[in-house]
Residue, then its C-alpha position, 0 to 999 in steps of 0.5 A: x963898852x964892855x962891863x965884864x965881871x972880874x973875879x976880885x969882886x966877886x964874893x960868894x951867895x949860896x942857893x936853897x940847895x947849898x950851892x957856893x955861886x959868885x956874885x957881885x953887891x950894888x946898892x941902889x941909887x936914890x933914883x933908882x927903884x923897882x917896879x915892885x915898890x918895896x921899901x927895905x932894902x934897895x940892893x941888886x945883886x949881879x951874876x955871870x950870864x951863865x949862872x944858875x941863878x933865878x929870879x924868883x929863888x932864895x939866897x944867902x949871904x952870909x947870915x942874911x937871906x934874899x929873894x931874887x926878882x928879875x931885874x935886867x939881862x946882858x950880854x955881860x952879866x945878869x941882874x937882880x933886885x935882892x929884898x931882904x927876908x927878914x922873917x921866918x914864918x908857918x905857911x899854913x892853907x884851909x883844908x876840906x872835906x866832903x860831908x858824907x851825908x850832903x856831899x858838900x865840901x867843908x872846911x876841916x882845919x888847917x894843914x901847915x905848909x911849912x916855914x918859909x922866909x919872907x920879905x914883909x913891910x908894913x903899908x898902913x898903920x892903923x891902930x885900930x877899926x874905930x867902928x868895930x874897935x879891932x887893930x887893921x893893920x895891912x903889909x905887904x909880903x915877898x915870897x918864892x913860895x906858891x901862896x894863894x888868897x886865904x892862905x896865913x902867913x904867921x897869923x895873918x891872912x893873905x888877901x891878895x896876891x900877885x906874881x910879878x918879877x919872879x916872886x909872889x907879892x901878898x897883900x896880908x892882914 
């Protein structure tokens, strides 16, 4: 059975870069999910096999954006679970340096990193720490981009990471 991609249903994505590539829509089916779990939205998004595009990169779609994960590679054609960057926000990362006197490293502030495009869901709700009174609220967040542990995305700090699919899955808070 060949599933060949025909030109009338291709429309086109561009890359981080400007490129115009043709690509196809599927929307998931209810029984149907990524590995990742990530709720909004349940899209996958089809290439030719020779494309140049990555699991792992962000795309556009008229004004909405995407992070690709790798889904599923064929002869025919190349698949990806497309996840919505619904937010801009600062990359920022803890800077050091060495105390002249002690020769220890030190905290020195922060270094902004730039704005990068997110994917984030929120996984508990919380109001608020009821021993200490303070809003606890964890989410998750798909990014492209080389976030570590402590890094902040917004104002939130990144907790945990881990790479899966092409992209990098953080826990923030």
């Amino acid at each position: 059975m060949n599933f060949e991609m025909h030109d009338e249903f291709f429309e086109p994505i561009y890359n981080e870069a400007g490129a115009k590539l043709p690509a196809t829509w599927q929307r998931v089916s209810d029984r149907q999910f990524p590995a990742l779990d990530f709720s909004p939205p349940r899209l996958i998004l089809r290439v030719r096999p020779n494309s140049i595009v990555q699991a792992g990169e962000l795309i556009r779609r008229g004004r909405s954006r995407f992070l690709l994960a790798a889904h599923q590679e064929t002869p025919d054609y190349r698949s990806f679970w497309a996840f919505e960057a619904n937010r801009l926000l600062t990359w920022k990362q803890q800077t050091s340096a060495t105390d002249a006197l002690t020769g220890l490293s030190k905290s020195d502030g922060w270094a902004v990193n730039g704005e990068i495009w997110v994917a984030w869901e929120i996984m508990t709700r919380q109001p608020y720490e009821r021993e200490i009174g303070v809003p606890n609220e964890l989410s998750r967040v798909l990014t492209h981009r080389a976030i570590e542990i402590n890094h902040t995305v917004g104002e939130q700090q990144v907790k945990r990471v881990n790479s899966a699919l092409g992209l990098r899955v953080c826990e923030v808070a």
